[in-house]
Z-matrix of the N, CA and C atoms (Angstrom, degrees):
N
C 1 1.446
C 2 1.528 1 110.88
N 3 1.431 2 125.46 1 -39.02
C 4 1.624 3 127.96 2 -166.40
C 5 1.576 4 85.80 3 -72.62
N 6 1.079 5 124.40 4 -56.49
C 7 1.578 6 144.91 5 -175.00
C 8 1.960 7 104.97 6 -25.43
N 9 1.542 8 78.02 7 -63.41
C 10 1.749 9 88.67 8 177.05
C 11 1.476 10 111.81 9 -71.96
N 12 1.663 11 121.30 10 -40.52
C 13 1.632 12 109.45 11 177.69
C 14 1.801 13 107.64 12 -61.89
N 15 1.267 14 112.61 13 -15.22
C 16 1.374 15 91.36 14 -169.22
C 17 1.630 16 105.78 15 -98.35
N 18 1.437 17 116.86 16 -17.34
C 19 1.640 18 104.75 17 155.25
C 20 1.189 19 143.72 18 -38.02
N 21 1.733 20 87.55 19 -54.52
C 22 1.700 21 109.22 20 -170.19
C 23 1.665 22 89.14 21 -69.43
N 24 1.579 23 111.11 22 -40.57
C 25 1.599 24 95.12 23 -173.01
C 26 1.334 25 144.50 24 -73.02
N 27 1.744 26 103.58 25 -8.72
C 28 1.288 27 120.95 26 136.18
C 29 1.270 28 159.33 27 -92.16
N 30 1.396 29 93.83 28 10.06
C 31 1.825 30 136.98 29 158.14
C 32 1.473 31 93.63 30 -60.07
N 33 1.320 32 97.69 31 -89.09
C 34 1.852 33 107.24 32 -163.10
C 35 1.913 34 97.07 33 -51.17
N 36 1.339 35 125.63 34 -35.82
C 37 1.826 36 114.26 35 177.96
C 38 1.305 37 105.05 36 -49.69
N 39 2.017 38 102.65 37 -43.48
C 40 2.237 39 81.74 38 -167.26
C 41 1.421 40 102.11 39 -86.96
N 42 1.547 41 124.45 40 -18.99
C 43 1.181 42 109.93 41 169.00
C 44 1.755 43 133.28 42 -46.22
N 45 1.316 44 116.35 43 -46.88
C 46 1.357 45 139.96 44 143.47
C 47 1.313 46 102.64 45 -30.60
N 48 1.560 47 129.32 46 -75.49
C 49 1.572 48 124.48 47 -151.80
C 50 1.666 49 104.54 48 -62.50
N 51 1.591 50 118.83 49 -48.95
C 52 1.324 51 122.02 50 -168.37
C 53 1.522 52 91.29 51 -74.02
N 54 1.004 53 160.94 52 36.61
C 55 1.305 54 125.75 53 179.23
C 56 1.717 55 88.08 54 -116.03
N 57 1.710 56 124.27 55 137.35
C 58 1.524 57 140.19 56 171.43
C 59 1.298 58 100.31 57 -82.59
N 60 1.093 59 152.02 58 -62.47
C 61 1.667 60 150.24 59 -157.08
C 62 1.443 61 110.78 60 -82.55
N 63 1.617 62 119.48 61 141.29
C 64 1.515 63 117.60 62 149.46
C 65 1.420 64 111.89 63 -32.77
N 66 1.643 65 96.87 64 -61.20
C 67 1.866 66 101.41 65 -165.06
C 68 1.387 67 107.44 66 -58.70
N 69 1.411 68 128.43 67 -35.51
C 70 1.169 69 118.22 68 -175.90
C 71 1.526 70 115.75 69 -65.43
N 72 1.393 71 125.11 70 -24.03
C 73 1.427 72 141.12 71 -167.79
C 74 1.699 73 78.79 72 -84.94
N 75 1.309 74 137.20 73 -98.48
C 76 1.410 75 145.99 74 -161.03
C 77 1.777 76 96.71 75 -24.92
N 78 1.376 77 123.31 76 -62.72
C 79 1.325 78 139.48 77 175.12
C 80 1.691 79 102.24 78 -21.11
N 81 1.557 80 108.07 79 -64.33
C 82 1.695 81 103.60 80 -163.99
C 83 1.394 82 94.91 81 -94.74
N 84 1.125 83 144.83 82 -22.10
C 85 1.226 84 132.00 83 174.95
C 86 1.850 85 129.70 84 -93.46
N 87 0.803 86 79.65 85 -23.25
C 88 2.143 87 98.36 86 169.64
C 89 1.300 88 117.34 87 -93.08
N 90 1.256 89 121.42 88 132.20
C 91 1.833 90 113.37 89 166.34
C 92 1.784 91 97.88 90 -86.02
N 93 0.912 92 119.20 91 -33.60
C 94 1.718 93 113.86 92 175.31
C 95 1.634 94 102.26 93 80.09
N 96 1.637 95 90.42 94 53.44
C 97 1.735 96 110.52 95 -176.23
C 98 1.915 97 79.32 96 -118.35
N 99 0.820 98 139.54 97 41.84
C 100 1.615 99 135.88 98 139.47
C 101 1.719 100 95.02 99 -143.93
N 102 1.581 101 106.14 100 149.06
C 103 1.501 102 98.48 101 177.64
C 104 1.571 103 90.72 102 -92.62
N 105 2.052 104 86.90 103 -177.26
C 106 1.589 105 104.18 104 -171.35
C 107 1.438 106 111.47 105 -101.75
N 108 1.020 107 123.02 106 149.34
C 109 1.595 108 107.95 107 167.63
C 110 1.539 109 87.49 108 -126.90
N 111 1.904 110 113.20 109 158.24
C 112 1.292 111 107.44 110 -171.20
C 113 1.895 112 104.12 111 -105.24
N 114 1.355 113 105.00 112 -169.41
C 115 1.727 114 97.56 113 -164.00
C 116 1.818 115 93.64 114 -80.53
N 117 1.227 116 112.29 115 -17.79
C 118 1.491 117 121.94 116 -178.05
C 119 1.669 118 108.01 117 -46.90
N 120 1.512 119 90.26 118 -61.38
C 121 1.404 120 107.71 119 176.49
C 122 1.587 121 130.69 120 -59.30
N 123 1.585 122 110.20 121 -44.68
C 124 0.970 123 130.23 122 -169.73
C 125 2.001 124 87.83 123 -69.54
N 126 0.799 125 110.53 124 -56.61
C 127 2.060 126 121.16 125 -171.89
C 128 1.606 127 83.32 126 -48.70
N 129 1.352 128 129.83 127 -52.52
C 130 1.823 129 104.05 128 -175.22
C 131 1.043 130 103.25 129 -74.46
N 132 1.359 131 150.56 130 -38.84
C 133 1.366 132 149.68 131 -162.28
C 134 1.936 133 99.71 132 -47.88
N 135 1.559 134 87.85 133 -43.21
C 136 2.058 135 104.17 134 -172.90
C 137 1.007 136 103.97 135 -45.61
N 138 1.577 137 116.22 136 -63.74
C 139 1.312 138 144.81 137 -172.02
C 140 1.546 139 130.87 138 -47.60
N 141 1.507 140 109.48 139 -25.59
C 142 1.379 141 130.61 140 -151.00
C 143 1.620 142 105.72 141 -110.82
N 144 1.200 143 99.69 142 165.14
C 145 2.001 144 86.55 143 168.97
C 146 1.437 145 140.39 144 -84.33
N 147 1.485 146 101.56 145 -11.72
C 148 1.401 147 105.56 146 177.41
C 149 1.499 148 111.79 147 -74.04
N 150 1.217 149 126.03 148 149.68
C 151 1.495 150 134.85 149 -151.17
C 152 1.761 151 80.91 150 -117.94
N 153 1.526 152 103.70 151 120.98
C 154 1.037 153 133.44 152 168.64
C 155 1.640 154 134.19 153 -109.58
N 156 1.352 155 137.39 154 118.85
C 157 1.214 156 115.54 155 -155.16
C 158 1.860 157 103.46 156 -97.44
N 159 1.308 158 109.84 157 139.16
C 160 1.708 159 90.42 158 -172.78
C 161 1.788 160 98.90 159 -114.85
N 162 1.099 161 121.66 160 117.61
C 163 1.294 162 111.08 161 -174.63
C 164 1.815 163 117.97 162 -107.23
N 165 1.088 164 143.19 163 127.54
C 166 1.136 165 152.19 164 161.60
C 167 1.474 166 134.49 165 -58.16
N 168 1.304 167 118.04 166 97.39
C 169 1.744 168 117.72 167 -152.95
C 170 1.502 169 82.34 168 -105.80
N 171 0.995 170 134.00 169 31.05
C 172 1.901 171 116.36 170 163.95
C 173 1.846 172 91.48 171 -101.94
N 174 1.759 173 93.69 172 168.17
C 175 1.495 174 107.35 173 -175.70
C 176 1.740 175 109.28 174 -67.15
N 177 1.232 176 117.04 175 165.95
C 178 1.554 177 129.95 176 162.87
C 179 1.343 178 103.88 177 -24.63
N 180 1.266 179 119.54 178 -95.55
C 181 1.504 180 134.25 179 -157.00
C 182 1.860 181 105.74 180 -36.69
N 183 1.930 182 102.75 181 -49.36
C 184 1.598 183 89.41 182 158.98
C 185 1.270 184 140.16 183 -50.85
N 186 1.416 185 122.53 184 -37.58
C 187 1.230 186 147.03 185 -156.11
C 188 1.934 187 82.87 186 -82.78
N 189 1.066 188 141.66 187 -55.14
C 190 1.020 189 134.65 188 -129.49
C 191 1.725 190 91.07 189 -105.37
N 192 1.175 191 128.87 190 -18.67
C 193 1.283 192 121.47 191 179.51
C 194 1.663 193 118.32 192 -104.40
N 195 1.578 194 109.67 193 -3.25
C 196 1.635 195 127.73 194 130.89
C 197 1.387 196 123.91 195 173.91
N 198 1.454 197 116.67 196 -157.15
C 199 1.763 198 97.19 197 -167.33
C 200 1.528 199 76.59 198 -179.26
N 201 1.602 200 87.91 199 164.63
C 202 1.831 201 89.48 200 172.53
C 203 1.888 202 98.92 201 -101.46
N 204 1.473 203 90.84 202 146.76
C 205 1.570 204 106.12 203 170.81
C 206 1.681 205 109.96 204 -3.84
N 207 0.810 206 99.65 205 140.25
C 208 2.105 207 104.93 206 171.73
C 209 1.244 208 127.38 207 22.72
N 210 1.434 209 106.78 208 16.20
C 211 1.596 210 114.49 209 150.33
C 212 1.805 211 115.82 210 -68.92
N 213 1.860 212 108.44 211 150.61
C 214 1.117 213 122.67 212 -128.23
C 215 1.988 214 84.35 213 -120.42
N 216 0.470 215 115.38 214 127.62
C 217 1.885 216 101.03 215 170.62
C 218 1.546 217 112.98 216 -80.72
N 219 1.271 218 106.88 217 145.97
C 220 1.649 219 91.60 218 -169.66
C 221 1.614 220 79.23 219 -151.93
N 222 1.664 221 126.52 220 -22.19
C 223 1.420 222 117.08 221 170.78
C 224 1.622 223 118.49 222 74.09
N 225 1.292 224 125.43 223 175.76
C 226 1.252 225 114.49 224 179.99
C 227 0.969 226 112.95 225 -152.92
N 228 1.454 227 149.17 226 -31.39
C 229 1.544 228 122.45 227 130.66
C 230 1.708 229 156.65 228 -39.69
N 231 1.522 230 69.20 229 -11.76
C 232 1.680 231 95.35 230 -167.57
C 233 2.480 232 98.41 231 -122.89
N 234 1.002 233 86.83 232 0.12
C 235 1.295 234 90.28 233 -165.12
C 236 2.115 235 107.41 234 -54.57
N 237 1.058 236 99.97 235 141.55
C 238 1.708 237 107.90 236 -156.95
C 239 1.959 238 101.63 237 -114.45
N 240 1.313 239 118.93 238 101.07
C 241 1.558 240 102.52 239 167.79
C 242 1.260 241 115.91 240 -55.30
N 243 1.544 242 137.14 241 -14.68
C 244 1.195 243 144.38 242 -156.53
C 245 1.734 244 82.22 243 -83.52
N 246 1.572 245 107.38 244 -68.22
C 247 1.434 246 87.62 245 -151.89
C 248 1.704 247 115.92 246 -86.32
N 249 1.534 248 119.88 247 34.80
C 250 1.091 249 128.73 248 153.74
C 251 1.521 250 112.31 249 -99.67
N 252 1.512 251 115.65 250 -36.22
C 253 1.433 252 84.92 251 -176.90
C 254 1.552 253 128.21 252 -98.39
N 255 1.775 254 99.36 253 32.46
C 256 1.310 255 126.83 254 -170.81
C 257 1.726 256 81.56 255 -90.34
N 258 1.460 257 118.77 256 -54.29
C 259 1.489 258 136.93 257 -126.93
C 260 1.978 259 84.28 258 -75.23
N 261 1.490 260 87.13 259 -52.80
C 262 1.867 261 99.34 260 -143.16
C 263 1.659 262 86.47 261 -122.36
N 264 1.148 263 101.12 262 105.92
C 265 1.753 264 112.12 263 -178.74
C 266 1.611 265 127.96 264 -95.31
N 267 1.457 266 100.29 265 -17.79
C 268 1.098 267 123.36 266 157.93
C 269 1.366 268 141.10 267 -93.82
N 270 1.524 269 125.72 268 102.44
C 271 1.523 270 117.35 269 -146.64
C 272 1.345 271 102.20 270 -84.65
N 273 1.161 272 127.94 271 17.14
C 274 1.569 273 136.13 272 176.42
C 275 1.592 274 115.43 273 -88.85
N 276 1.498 275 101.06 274 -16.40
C 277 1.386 276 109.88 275 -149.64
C 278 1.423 277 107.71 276 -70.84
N 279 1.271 278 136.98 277 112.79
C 280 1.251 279 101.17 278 -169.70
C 281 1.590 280 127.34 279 -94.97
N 282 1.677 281 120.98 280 163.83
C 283 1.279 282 133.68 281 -135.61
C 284 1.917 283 99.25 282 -141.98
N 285 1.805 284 81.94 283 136.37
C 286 1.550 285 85.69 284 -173.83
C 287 1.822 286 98.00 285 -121.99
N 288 1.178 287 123.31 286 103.15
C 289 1.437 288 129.58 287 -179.61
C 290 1.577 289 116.57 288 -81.55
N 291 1.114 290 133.06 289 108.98
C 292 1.479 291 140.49 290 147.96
C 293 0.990 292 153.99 291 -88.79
N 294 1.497 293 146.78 292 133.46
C 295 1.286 294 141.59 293 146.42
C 296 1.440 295 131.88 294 -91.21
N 297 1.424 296 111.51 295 -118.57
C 298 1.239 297 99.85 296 151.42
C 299 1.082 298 145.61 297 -165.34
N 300 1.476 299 80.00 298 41.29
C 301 1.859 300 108.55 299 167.88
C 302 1.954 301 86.78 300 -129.27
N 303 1.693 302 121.59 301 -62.70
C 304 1.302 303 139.30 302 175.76
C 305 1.834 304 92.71 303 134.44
N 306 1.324 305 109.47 304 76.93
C 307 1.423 306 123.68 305 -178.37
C 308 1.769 307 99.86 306 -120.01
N 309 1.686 308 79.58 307 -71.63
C 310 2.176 309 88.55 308 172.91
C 311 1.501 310 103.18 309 -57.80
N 312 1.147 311 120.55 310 -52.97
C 313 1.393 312 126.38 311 -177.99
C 314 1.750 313 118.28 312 -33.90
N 315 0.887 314 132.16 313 -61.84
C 316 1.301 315 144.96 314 121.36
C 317 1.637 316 116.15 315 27.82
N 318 1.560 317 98.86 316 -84.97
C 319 1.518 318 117.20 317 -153.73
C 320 2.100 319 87.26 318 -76.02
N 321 1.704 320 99.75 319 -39.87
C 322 1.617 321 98.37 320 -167.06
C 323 2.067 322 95.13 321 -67.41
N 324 1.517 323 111.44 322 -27.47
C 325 1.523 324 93.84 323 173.73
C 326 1.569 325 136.93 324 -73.57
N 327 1.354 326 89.79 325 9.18
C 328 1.818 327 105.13 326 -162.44
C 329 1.391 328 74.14 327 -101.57
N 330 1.500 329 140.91 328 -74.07
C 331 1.339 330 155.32 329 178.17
C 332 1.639 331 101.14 330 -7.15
N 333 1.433 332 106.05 331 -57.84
C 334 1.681 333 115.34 332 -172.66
C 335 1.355 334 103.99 333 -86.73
N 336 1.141 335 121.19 334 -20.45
C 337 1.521 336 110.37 335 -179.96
C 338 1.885 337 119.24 336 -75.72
N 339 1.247 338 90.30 337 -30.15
C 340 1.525 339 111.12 338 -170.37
C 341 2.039 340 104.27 339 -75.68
N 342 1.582 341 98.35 340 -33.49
C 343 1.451 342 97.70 341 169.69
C 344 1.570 343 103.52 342 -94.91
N 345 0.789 344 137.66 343 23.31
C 346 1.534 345 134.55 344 138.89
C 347 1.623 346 106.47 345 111.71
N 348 1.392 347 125.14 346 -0.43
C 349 0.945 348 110.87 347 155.82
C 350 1.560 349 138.27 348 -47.62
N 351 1.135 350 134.19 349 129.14
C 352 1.629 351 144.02 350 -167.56
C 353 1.602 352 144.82 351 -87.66
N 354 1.947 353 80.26 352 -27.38
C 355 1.568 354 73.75 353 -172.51
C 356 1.990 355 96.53 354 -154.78
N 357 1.880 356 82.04 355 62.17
C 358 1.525 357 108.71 356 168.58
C 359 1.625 358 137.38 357 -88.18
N 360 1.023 359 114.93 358 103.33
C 361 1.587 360 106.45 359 -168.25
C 362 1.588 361 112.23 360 -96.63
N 363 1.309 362 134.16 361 -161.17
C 364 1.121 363 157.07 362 178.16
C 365 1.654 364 126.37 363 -137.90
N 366 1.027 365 121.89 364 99.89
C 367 1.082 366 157.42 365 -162.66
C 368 1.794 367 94.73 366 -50.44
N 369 1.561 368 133.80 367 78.26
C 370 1.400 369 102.96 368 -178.46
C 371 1.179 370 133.72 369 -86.50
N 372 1.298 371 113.48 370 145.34
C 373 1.701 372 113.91 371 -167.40
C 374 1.501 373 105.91 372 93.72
N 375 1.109 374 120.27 373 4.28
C 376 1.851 375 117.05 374 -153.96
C 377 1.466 376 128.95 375 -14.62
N 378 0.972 377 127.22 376 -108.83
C 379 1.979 378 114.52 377 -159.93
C 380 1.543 379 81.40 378 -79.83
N 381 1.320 380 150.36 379 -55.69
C 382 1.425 381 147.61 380 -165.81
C 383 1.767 382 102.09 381 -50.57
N 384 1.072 383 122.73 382 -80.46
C 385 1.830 384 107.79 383 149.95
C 386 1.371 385 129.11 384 -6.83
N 387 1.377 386 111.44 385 -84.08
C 388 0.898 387 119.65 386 159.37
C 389 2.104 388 128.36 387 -15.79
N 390 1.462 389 107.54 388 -72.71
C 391 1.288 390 108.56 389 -160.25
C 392 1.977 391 79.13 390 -84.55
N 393 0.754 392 139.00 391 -20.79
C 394 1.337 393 162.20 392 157.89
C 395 2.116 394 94.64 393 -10.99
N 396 1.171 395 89.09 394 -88.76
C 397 1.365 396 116.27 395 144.30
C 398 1.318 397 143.15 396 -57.66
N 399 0.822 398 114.86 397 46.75
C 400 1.424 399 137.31 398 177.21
C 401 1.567 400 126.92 399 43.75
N 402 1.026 401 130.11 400 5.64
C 403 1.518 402 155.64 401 -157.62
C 404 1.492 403 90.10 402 -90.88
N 405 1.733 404 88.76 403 137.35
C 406 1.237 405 98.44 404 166.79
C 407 1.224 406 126.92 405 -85.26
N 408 1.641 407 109.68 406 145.72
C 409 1.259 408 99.38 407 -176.44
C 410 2.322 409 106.77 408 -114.27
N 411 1.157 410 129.08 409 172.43
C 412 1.288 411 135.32 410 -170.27
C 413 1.116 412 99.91 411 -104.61
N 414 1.523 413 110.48 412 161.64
C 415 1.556 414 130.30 413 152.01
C 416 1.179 415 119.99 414 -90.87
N 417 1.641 416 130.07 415 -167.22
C 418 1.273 417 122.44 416 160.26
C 419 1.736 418 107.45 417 -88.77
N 420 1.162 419 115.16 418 8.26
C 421 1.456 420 101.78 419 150.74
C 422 1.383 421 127.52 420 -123.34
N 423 1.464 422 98.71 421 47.03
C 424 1.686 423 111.82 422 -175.10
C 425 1.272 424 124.04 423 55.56
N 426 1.360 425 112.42 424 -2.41
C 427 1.980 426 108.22 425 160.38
C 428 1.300 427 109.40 426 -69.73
N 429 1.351 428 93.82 427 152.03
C 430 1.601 429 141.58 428 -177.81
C 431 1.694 430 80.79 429 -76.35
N 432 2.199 431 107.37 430 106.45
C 433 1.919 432 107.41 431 178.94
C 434 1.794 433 75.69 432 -118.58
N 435 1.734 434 92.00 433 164.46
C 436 1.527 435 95.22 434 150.37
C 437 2.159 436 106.73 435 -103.19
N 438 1.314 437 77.16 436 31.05
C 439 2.266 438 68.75 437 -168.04
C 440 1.974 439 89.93 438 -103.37
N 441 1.632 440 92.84 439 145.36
C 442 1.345 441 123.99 440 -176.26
C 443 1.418 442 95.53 441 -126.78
N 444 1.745 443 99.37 442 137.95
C 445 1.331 444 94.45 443 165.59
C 446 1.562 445 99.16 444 -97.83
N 447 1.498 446 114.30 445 138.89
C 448 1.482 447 125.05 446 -169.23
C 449 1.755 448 114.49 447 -115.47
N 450 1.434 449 85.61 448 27.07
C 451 2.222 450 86.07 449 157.48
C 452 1.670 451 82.97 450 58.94
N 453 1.296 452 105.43 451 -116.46
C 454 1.943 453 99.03 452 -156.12
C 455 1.857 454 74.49 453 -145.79
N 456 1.394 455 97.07 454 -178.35
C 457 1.566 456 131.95 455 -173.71
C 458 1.511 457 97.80 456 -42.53
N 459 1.167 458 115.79 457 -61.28
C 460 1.364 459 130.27 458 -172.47
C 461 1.636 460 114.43 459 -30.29
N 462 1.556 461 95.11 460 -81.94
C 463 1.271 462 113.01 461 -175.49
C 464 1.540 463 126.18 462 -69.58
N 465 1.339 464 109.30 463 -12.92
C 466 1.425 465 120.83 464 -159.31
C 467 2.125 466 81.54 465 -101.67
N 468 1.041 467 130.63 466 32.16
C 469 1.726 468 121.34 467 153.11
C 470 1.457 469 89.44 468 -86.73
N 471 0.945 470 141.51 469 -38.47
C 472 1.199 471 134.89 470 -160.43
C 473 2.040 472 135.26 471 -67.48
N 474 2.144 473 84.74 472 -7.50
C 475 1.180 474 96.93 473 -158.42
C 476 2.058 475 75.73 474 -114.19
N 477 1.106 476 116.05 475 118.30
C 478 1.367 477 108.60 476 174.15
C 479 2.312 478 112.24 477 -113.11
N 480 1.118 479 91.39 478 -11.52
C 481 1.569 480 86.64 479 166.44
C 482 1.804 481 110.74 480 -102.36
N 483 1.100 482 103.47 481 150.44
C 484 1.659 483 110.62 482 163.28
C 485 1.387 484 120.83 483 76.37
N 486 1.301 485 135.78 484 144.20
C 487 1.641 486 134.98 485 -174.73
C 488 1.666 487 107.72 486 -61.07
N 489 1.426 488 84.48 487 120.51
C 490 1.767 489 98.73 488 163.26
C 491 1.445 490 112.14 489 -78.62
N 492 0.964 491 108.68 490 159.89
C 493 1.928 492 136.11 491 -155.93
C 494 1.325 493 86.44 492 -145.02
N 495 1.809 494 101.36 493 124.47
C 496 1.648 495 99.06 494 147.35
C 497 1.864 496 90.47 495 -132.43
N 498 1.276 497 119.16 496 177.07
C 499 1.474 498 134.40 497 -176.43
C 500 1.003 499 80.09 498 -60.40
């Protein structure tokens, strides 16, 4: 049995390594059971008056070396229904979930969908998109950084503007 988990688990690694496209990466790793909204969209959402909640499903240490504007940390190992449905009381409200491609993002939008939130999307491409596109991104002391934390070697091709960060 370990024999077979560790095939498949280096099945899905080269599957991951060969793949050229975001979409192709989102494709084998997402069921695309939360929709996407793009950073295009999400940047008017900023802009506009309706109050949008943007929440951040990568760990601390990401969160803390930047984030886009008035995104909320909510994390993803550690992620708490308690302290969302403390946060966002209204399940109408609508919600923009990220990581940083929109992989974790994903699993934390199924999370909110299942507690009854309605009108939750997925962030595609997440903060790597994002700074991708020229958008600023924050520190943990609310400056305007160009540094991303970029997960490891792997995942961080994906982020082609601004200094990558690893621990």
């Amino acid at each position: 049995m370990k024999i077979l988990l560790l095939i498949i688990s280096l099945a899905v690694c080269q599957i991951g390594l060969a793949q050229k496209s975001l979409q192709q990466v989102l494709d084998v790793y997402n069921a695309h059971s939360v929709s996407y909204i793009s950073v295009q969209q999400l940047k008017q959402l900023t802009v506009g008056q309706k109050p949008v909640a943007i929440l951040d499903a990568r760990e601390l240490d990401e969160f803390e070396v930047s984030r886009i504007p008035g995104a909320v940390y909510v994390g993803y190992k550690k992620f708490s229904k308690q302290q969302i449905a403390n946060q966002i009381k209204d399940k109408q409200t609508p919600i923009v979930v990220y990581c940083s491609i929109g992989i974790r993002s994903e699993v934390i939008g199924e999370r909110l969908q299942k507690m009854g939130y309605t009108n939750v999307k997925n962030l595609y491409g997440g903060i790597f998109e994002w700074k991708n596109n020229g958008y600023n991104v924050i520190n943990k002391q609310g400056e305007i950084t160009e540094q991303v934390h970029a997960c490891n070697t792997h995942w961080s091709q994906w982020l082609v503007k601004g200094e990558k960060v690893y621990d």
